[in-house]
N, C-alpha and C positions, 0 to 999 in steps of 0.2 A: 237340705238347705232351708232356713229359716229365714223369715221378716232380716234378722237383725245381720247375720252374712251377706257379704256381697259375692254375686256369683262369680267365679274363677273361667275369664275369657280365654285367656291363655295359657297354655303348656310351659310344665317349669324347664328350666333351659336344661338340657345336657348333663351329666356329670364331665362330660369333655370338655365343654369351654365355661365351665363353671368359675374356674378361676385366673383362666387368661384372658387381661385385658384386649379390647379392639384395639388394632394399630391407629384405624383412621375413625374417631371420634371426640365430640365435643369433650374439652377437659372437664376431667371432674372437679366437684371442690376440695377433694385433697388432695389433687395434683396442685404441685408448685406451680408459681405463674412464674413464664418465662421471663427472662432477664430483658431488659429493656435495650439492650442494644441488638439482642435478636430480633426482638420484636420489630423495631424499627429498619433495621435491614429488610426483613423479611417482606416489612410493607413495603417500602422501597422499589424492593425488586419486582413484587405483584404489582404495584404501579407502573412502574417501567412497560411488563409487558400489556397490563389493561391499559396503556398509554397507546400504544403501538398497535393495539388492535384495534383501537378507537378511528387511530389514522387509518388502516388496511380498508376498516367498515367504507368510510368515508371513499376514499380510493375509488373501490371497489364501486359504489353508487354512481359515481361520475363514469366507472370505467362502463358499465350497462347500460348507462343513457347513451353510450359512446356507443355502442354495439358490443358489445362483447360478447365473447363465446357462451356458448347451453353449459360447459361443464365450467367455469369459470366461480359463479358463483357456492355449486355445493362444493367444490375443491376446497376455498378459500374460508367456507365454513366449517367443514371437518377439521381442516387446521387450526381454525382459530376456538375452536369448542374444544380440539384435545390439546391444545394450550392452558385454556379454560380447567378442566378439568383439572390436570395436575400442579395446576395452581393450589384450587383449591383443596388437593389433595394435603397439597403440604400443610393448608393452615390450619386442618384438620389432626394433621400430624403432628402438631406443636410443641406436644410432649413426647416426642422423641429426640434422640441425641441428634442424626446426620440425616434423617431419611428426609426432612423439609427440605433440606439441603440440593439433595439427590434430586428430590419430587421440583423444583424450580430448576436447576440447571437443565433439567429433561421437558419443562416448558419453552423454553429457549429454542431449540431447532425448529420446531412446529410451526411458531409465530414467526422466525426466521427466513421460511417454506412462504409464510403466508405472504410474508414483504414482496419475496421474490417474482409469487404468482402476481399478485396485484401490479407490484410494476411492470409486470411482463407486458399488461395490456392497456 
């Protein structure tokens, strides 16, 4: 190695996944940009559910001052992070054809879960 090289921190990748793209990552710039009606669906619906769990949060804070139960609150967290999560799975997924699709409709039961708990108490 000389002055004018910069040292090599990391290992070159694989010849395995050398030239399969990641499913779930930020678009490159010669990925196409989605179409603008998916786009705005897509937020839509990740609103909807960052909507909904903005209410649960809230909920859930009054339902604790209420008393509520020791297992009440991480229930109601698990749910509303693996809501969380495959949200943002999908918008990571933006350049594929159905899976943001897939990845939102499977946010849905979670937060649906999470309604349930939180009114429960």
């Amino acid at each position: 190695m000389t002055a004018v090289e910069p040292a090599r921190t990391t290992p070159a990748a694989p010849a395995l996944f050398a030239g399969d793209p990641a499913v779930f990552r930020f678009p490159a710039p010669e990925d196409p940009p989605p179409g603008a009606a998916r786009m705005l669906a897509m937020a839509l619906y990740g609103t909807a559910l960052g909507l909904t769990g903005v209410g649960v949060g809230l909920y859930a804070v009054v339902a604790v001052f209420g008393g509520a139960p020791g297992w009440y609150l991480p229930v109601l967290g698990l749910l509303t992070l693996l809501s969380v999560v495959l949200t943002a799975a999908a918008f990571l997924a933006i350049h594929e054809r159905n899976l943001p699709w897939w990845l939102l409709i499977a946010a849905a039961p979670p937060m649906a879960a999470a309604v349930a708990v939180a009114l429960s108490y």
